[in-house]
ZAVOMAR-167925 format. One record per residue (C-alpha): residue in one letter; chain; y negated, z, x. Coordinates in Angstrom, 2 decimals, always signed. Layout:
BEGIN
<type a&mol A&v Y&w Z&u X>;
...
***
This chain:
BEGIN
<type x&mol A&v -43.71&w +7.52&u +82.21>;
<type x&mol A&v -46.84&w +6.48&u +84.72>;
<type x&mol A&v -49.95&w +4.29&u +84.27>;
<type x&mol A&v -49.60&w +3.54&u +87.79>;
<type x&mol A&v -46.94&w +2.00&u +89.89>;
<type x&mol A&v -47.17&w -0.14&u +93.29>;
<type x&mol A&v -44.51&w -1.45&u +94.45>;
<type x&mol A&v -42.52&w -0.40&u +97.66>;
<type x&mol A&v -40.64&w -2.68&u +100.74>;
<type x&mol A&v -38.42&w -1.54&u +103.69>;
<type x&mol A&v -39.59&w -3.12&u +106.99>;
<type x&mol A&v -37.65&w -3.52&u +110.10>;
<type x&mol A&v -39.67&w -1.91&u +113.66>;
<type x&mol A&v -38.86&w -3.09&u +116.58>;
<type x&mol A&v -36.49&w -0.23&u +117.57>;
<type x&mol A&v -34.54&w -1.41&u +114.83>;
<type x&mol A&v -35.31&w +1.83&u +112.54>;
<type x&mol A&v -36.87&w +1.16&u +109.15>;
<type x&mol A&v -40.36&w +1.49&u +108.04>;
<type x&mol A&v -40.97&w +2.81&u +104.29>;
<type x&mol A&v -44.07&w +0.92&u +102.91>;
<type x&mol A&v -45.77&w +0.88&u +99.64>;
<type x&mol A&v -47.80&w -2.37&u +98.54>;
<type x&mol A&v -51.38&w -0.35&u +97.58>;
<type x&mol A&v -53.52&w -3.01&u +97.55>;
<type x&mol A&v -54.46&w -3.43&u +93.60>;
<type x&mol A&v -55.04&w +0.72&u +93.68>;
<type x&mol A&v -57.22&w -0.08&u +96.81>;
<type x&mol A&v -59.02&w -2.79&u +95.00>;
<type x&mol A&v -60.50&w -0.38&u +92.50>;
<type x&mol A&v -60.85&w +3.16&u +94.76>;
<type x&mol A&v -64.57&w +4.06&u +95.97>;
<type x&mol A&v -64.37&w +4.63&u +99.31>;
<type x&mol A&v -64.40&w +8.37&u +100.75>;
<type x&mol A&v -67.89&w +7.62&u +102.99>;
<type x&mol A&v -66.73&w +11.06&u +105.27>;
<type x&mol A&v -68.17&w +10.13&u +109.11>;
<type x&mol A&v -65.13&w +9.09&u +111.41>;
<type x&mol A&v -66.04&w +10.47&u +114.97>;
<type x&mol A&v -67.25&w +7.65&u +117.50>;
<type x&mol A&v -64.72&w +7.08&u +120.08>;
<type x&mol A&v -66.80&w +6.57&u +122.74>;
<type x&mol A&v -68.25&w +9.64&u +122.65>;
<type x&mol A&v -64.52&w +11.06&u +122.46>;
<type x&mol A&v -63.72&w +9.55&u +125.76>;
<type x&mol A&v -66.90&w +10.37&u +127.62>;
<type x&mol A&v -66.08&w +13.96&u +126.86>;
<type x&mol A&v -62.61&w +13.94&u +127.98>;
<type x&mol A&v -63.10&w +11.64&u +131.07>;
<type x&mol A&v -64.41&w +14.04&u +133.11>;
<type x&mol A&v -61.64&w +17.07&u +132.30>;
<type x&mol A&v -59.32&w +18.31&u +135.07>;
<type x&mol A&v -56.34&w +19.27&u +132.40>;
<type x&mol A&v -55.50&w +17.60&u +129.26>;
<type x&mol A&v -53.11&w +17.76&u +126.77>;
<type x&mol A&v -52.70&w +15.79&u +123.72>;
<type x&mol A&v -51.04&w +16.56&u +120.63>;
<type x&mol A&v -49.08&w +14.46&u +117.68>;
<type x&mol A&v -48.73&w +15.99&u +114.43>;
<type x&mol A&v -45.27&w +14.83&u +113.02>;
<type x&mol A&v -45.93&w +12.41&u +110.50>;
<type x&mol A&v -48.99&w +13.92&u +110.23>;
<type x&mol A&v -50.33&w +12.11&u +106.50>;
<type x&mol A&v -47.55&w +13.76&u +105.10>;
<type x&mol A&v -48.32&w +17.29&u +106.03>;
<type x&mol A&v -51.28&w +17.27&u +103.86>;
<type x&mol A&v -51.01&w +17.85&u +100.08>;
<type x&mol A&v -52.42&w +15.18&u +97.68>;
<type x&mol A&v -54.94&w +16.22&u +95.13>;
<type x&mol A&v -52.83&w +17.06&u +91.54>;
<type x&mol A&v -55.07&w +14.51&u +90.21>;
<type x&mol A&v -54.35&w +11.61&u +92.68>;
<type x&mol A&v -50.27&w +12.41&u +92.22>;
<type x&mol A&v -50.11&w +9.73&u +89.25>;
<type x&mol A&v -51.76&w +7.62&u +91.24>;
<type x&mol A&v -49.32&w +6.74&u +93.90>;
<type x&mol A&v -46.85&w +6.39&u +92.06>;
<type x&mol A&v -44.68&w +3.45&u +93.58>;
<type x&mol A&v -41.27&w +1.67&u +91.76>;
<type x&mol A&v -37.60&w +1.71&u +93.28>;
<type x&mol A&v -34.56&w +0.01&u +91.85>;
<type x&mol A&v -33.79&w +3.18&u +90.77>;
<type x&mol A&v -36.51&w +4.87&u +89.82>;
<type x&mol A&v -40.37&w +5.49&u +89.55>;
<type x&mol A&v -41.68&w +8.06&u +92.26>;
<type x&mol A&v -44.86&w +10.12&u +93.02>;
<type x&mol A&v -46.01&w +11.46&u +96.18>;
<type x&mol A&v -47.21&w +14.75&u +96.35>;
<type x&mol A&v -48.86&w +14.34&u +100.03>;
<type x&mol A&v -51.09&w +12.28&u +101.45>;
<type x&mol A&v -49.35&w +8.54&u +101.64>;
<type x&mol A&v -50.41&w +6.41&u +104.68>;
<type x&mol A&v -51.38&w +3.23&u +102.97>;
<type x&mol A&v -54.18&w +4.60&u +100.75>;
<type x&mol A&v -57.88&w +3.44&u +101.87>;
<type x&mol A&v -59.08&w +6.96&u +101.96>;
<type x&mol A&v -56.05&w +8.73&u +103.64>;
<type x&mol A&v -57.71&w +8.57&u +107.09>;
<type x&mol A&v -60.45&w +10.14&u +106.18>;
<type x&mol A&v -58.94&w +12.82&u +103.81>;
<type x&mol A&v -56.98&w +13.64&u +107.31>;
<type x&mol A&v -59.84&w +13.40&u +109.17>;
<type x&mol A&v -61.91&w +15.65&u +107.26>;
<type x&mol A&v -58.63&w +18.63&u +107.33>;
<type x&mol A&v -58.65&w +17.88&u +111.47>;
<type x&mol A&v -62.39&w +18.65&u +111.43>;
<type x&mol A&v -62.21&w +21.87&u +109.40>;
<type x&mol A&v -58.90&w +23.38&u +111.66>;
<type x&mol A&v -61.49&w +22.34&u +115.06>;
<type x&mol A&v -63.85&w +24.35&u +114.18>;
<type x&mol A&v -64.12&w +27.41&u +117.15>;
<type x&mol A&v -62.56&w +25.11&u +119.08>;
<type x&mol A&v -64.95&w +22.05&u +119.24>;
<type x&mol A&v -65.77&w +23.13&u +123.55>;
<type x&mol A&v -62.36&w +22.23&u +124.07>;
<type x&mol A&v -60.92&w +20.25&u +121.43>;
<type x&mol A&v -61.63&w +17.29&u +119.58>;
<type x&mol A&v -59.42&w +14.77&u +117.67>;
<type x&mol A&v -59.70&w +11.20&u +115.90>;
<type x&mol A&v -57.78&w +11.15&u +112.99>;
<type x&mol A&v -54.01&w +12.81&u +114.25>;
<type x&mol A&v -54.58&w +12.29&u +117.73>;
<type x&mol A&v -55.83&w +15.60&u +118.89>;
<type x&mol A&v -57.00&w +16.27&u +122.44>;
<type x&mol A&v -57.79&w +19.44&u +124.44>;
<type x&mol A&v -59.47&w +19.29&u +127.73>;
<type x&mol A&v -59.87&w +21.71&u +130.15>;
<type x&mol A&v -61.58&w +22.30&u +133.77>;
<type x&mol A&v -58.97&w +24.26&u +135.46>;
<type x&mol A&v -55.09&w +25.38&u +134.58>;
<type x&mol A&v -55.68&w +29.00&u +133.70>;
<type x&mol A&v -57.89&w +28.19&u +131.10>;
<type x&mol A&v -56.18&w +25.56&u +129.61>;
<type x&mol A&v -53.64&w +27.87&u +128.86>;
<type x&mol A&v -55.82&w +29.51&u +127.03>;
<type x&mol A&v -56.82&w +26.70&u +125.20>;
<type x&mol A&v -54.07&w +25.42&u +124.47>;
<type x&mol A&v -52.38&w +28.16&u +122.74>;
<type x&mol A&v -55.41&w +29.08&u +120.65>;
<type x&mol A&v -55.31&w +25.14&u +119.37>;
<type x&mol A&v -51.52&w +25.71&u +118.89>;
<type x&mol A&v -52.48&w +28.95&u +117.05>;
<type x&mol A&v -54.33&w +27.48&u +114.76>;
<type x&mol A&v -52.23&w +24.63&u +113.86>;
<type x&mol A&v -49.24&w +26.72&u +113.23>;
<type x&mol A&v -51.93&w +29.05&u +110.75>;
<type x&mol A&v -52.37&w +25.80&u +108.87>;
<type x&mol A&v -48.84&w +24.83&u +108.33>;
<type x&mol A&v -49.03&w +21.93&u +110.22>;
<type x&mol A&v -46.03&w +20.97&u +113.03>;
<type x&mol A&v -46.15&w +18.99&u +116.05>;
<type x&mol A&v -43.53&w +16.48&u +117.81>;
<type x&mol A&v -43.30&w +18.18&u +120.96>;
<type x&mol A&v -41.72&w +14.79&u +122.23>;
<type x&mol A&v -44.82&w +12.44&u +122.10>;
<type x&mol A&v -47.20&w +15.46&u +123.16>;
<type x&mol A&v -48.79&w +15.22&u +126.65>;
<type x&mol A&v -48.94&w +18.85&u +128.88>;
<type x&mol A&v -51.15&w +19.54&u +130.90>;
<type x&mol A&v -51.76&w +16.62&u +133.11>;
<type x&mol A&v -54.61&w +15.70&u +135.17>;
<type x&mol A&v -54.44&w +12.17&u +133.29>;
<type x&mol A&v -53.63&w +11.09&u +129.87>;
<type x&mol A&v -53.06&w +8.15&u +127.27>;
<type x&mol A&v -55.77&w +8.31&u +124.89>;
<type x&mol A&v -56.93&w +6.03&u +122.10>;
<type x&mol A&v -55.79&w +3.24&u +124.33>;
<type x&mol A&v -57.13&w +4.30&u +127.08>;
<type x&mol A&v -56.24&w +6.34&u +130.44>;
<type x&mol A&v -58.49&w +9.31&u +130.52>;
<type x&mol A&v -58.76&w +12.33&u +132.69>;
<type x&mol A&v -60.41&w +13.58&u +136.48>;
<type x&mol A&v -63.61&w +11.52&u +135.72>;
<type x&mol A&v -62.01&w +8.55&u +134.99>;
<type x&mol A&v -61.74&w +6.19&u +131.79>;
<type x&mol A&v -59.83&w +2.88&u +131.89>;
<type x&mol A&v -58.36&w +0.80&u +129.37>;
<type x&mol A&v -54.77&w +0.62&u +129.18>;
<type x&mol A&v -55.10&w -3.01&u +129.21>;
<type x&mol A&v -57.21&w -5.72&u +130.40>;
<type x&mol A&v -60.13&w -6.49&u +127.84>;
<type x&mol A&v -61.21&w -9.52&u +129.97>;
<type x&mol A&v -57.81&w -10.75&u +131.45>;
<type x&mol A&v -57.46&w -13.43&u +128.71>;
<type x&mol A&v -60.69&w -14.93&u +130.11>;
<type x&mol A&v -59.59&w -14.37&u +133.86>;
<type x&mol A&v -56.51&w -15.63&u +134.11>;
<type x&mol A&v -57.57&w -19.18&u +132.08>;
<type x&mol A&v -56.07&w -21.61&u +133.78>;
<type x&mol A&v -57.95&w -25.00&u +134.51>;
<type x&mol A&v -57.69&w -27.23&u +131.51>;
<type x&mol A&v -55.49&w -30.61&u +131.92>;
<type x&mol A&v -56.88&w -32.68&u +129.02>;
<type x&mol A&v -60.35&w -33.39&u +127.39>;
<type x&mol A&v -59.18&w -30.99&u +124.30>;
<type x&mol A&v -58.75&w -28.33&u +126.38>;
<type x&mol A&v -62.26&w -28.83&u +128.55>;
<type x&mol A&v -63.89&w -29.07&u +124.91>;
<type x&mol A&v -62.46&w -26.08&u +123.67>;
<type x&mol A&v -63.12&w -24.06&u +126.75>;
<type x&mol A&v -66.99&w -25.46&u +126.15>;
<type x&mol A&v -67.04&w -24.54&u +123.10>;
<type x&mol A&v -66.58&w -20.99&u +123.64>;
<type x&mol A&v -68.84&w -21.09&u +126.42>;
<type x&mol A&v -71.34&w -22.95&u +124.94>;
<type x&mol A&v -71.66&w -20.21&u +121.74>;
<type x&mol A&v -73.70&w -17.99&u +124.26>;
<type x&mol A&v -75.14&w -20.52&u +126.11>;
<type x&mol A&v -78.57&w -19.03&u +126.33>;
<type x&mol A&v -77.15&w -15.97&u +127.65>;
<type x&mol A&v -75.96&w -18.44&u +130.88>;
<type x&mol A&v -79.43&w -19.12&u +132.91>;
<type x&mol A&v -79.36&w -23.04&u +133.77>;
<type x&mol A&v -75.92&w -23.48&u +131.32>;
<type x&mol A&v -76.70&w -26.92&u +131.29>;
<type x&mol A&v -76.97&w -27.72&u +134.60>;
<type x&mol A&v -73.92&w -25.41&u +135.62>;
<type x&mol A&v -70.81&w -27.10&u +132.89>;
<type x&mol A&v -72.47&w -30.60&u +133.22>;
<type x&mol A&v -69.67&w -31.32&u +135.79>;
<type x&mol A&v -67.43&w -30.38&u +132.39>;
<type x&mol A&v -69.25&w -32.54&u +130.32>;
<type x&mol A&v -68.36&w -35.41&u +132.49>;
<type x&mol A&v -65.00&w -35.42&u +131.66>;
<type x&mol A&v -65.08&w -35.56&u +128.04>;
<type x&mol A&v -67.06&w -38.51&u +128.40>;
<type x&mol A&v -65.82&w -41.43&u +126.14>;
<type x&mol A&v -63.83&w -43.85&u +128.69>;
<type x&mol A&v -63.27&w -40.81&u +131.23>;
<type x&mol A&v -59.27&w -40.29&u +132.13>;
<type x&mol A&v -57.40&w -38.00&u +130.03>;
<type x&mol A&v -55.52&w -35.91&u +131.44>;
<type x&mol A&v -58.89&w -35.14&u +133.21>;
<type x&mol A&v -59.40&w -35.79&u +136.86>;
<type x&mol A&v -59.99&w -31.76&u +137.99>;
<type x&mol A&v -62.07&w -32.07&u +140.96>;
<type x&mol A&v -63.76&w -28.99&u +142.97>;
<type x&mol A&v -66.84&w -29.45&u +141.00>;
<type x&mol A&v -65.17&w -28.86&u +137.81>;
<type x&mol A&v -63.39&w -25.89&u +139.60>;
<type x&mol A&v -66.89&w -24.45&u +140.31>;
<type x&mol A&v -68.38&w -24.59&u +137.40>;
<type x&mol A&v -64.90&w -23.03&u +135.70>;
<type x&mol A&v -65.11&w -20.15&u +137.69>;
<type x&mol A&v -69.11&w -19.62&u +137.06>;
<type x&mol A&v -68.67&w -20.03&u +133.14>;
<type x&mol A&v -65.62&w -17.79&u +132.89>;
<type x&mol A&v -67.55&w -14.99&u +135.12>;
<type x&mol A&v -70.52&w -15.09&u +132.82>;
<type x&mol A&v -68.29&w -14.60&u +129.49>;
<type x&mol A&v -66.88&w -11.52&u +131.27>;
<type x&mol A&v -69.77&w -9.32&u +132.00>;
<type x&mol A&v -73.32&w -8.52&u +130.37>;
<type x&mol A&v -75.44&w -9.79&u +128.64>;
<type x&mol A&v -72.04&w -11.56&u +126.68>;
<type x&mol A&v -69.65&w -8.67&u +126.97>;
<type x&mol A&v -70.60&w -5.87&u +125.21>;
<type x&mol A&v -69.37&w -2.16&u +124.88>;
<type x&mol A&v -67.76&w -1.67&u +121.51>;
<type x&mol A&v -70.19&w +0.96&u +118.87>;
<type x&mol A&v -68.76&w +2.70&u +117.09>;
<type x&mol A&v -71.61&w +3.18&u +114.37>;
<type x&mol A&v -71.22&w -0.49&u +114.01>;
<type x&mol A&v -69.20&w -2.77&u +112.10>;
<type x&mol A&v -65.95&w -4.63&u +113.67>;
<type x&mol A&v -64.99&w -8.47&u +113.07>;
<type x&mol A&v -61.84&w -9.74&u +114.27>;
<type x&mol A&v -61.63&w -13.46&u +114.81>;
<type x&mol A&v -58.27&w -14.87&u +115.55>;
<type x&mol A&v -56.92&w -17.81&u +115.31>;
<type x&mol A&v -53.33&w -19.99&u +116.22>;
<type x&mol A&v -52.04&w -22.92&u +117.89>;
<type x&mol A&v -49.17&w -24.75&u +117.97>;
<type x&mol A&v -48.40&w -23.01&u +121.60>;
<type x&mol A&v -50.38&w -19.74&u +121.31>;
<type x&mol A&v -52.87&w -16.83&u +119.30>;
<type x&mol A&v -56.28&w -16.16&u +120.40>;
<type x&mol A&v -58.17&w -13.45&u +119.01>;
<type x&mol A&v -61.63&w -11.84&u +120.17>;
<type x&mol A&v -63.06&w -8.31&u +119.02>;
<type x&mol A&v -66.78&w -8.58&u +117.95>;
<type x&mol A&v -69.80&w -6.67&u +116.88>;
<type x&mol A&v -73.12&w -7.97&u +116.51>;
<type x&mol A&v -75.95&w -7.55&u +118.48>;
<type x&mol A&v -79.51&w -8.70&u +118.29>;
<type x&mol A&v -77.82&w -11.59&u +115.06>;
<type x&mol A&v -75.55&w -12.85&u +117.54>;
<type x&mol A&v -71.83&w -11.28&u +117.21>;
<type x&mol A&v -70.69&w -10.58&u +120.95>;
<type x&mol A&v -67.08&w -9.99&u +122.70>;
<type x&mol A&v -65.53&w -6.46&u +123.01>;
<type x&mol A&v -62.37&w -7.20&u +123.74>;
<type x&mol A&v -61.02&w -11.04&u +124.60>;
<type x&mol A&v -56.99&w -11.53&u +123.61>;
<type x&mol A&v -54.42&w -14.76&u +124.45>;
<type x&mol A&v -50.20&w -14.83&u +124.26>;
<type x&mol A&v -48.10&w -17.93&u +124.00>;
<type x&mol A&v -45.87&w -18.49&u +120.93>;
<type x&mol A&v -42.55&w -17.14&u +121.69>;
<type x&mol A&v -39.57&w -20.43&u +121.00>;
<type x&mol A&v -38.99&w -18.80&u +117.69>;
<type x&mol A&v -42.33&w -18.53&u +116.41>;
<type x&mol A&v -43.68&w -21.98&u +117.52>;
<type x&mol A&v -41.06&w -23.03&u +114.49>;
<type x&mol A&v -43.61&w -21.22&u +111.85>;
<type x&mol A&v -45.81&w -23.16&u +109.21>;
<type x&mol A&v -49.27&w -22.76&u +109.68>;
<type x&mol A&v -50.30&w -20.17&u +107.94>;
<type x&mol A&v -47.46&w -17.84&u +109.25>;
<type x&mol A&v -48.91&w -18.72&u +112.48>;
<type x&mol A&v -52.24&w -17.30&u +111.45>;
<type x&mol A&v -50.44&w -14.09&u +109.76>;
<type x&mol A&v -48.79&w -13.38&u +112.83>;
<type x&mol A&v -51.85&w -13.85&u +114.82>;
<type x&mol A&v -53.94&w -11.27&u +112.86>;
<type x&mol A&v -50.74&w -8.80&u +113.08>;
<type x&mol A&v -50.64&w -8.87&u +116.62>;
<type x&mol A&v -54.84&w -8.86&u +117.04>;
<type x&mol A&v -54.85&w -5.65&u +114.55>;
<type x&mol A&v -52.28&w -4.36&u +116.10>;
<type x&mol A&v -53.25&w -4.45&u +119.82>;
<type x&mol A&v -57.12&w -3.24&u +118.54>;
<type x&mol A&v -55.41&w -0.44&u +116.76>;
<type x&mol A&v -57.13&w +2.29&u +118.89>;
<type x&mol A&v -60.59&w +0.40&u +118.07>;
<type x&mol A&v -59.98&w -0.30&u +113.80>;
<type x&mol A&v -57.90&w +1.99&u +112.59>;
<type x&mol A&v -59.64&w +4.42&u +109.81>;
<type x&mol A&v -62.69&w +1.52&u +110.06>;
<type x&mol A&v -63.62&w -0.95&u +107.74>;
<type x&mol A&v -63.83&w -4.39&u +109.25>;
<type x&mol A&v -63.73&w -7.87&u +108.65>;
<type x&mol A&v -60.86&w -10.38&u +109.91>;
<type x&mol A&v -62.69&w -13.67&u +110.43>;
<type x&mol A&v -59.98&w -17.21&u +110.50>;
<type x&mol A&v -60.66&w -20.37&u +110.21>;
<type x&mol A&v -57.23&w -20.74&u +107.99>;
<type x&mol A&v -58.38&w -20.27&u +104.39>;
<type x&mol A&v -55.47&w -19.86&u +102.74>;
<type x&mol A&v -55.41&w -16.15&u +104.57>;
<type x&mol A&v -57.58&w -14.81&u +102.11>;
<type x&mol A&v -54.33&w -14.10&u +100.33>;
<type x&mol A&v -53.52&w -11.31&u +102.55>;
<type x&mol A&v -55.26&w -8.70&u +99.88>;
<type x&mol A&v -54.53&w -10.21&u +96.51>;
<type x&mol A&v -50.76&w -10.37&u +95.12>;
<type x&mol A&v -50.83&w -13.98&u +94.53>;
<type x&mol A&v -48.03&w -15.05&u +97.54>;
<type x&mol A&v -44.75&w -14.90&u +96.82>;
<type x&mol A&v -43.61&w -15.84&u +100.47>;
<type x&mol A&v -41.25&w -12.66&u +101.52>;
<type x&mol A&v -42.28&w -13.22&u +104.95>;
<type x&mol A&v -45.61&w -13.22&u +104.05>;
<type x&mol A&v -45.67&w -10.59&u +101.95>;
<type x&mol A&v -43.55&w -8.02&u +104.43>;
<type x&mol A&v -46.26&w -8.87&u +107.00>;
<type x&mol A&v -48.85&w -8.30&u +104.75>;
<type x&mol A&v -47.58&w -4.65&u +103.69>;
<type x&mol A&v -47.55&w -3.81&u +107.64>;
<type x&mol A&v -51.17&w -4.44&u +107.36>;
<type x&mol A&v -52.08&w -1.50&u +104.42>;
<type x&mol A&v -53.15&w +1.41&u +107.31>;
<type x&mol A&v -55.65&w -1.01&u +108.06>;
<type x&mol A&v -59.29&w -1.16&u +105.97>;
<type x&mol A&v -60.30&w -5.01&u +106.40>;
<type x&mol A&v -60.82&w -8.11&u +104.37>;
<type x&mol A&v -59.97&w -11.48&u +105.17>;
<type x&mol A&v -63.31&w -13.87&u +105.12>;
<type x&mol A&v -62.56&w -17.67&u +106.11>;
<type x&mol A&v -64.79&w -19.54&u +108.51>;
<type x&mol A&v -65.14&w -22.85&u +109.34>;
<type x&mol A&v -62.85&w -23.85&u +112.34>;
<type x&mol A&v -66.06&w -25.06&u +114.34>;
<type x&mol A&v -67.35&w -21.31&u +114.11>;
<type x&mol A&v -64.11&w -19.89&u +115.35>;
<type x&mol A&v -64.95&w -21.60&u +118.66>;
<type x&mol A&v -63.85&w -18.01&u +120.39>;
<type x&mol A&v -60.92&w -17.40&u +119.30>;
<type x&mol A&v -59.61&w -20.93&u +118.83>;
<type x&mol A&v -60.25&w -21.60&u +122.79>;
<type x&mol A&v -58.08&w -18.60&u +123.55>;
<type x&mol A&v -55.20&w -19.57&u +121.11>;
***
């Protein structure tokens, strides 16, 4: 018999295999949070940018190689058709699991901190020339085998001169995102109707007094939402030009900012009847900024979802592409779809919405609604 029990689904991946997930979110509700210092991963990458070897290593389902406190057993306790189970290691869906892990990684580091370092499982070591790293290497590999811990030798990285690394490509001075951060900005193609042109004003308009002489430069815009103007909009080279100028000042500084890691993360996202937008954002100075800018159209299938599906499956994929950025952070998913605010209570009884919602438990966030006419961002990209 339990005082505890949370209840469990089986949900499909992508390769077809099945992920095991437990629905935590009432024994999140009421757990303090473990306040243990997550490393920043900038500084991560700066160190490992300039390294002329680096290998990276991936504990096998590395949660469950650490033990779970005696007293925290009854807690995660989760219900089966068949029967009531406990977990005696650390599950993944528990608030403080990333940094119970983090804090083990930490501890097994230590000696090794000039040439290793690691954010949560995803341990690096970096050295300047082969012999050494060698060296390094096998002392890391000592030490992980002294702790009872095991890697997956398949999804380590050997000894390369570059490397995949918290979503980046790292390695011989070098540090690059594996994707484009601005490319939803620089591949916008010139709007067609006077909803589009106000949406894409919209979004440049929020950091309008970051634009020197941002009147002056969309006013060619402006024209063509007129009332009495054509709709679709007449696109002449003027309009081009002051595209192209708006777009280039939403992609550099002062807008775009370098994500901080001793800063909070909001996620605004939002979803069309064609596409999801979503925008990564910290602020600065009271005014949140871009990190990261994200677009995709709606696959046939999904352009068949309600609304609010639409808005589910926006923040799935914005979480999920930010992974490298949120995960083992708390932060704050920002829509302009209030009905989302479901996504950590157990009021919805939608299965769809509830599987999607269970793929969400690594992640630390809450939901907080805004009004569609502050989503201006993420709306314009969707």
């Amino acid at each position: 018999m339990s005082l505890w029990a949370s209840p469990v689904v089986l949900v499909q991946k992508q390769d077809g295999s099945i992920r095991f997930c437990i629905d935590y979110r009432k024994l999140n509700a009421i757990t303090t949070p473990d306040a243990y210092r997550m490393p920043r991963m900038d500084t991560l990458l700066d160190r490992l940018g300039p390294a002329k070897v680096i290998s990276t290593l991936d504990l096998s389902k590395g949660f469950w190689q650490l033990a779970l406190d005696p007293d925290a057993i009854a807690e995660s306790a989760f219900t089966t058709p068949v029967e009531l189970y406990e977990f005696t290691v650390l599950p993944f869906s528990m608030h403080n699991s990333p940094a119970s892990f983090q804090r083990l990684i930490n501890n097994l580091l230590q000696g090794c901190e000039q040439f290793a370092m690691a954010y949560i499982d995803d341990i690096a070591i970096f050295s300047q020339d082969f012999e050494s790293h060698l060296i390094h290497l096998t002392t890391m590999l000592g030490k992980i085998k002294q702790a009872g811990l095991t890697v997956k030798a398949k999804k380590c990285q050997w000894a390369l001169s570059e490397v995949v690394y918290l979503g980046h490509r790292v390695g011989g001075g070098h540090i690059a995102p594996l994707w484009d951060k601005i490319k939803a900005i620089r591949d916008w193609l010139p709007p067609q109707t006077k909803k589009q042109v106000r949406a894409f004003l919209g979004l440049a308009g929020y950091y309008r007094r970051f634009v020197p002489g941002f009147r002056a430069t969309a006013a060619p815009l402006h024209e063509l939402t007129e009332k009495g103007s054509p709709d679709p909009v007449v696109w002449k080279q003027g309009c081009q030009e002051a595209f192209d100028t708006l777009k280039a000042a939403l992609i550099k500084q002062p807008i775009l900012k370098t994500p901080l890691h001793d800063k909070p993360f909001y996620v605004a996202t939002d979803a069309s009847d064609s596409g999801l937008g979503a925008v990564l954002l910290q602020e600065h100075q009271e005014t949140r900024h871009p990190m990261v800018y994200l677009s995709r159209k709606l696959i046939p299938q999904e352009q068949n979802l309600s609304s609010i599906k639409k808005e589910c499956l926006a923040i799935i994929w914005a979480l999920n592409k930010l992974r490298p950025y949120l995960w083992g952070q708390q932060f704050t998913v920002l829509s302009d779809h209030a009905p989302l605010q479901w996504l950590q209570t157990m009021q919805n009884t939608d299965a769809k919405l509830q599987r999607w919602a269970w793929q969400l438990q690594e992640f630390n966030f809450t939901v907080k609604h805004i009004k569609g006419s502050q989503n201006m961002i993420a709306d314009a990209l969707s």
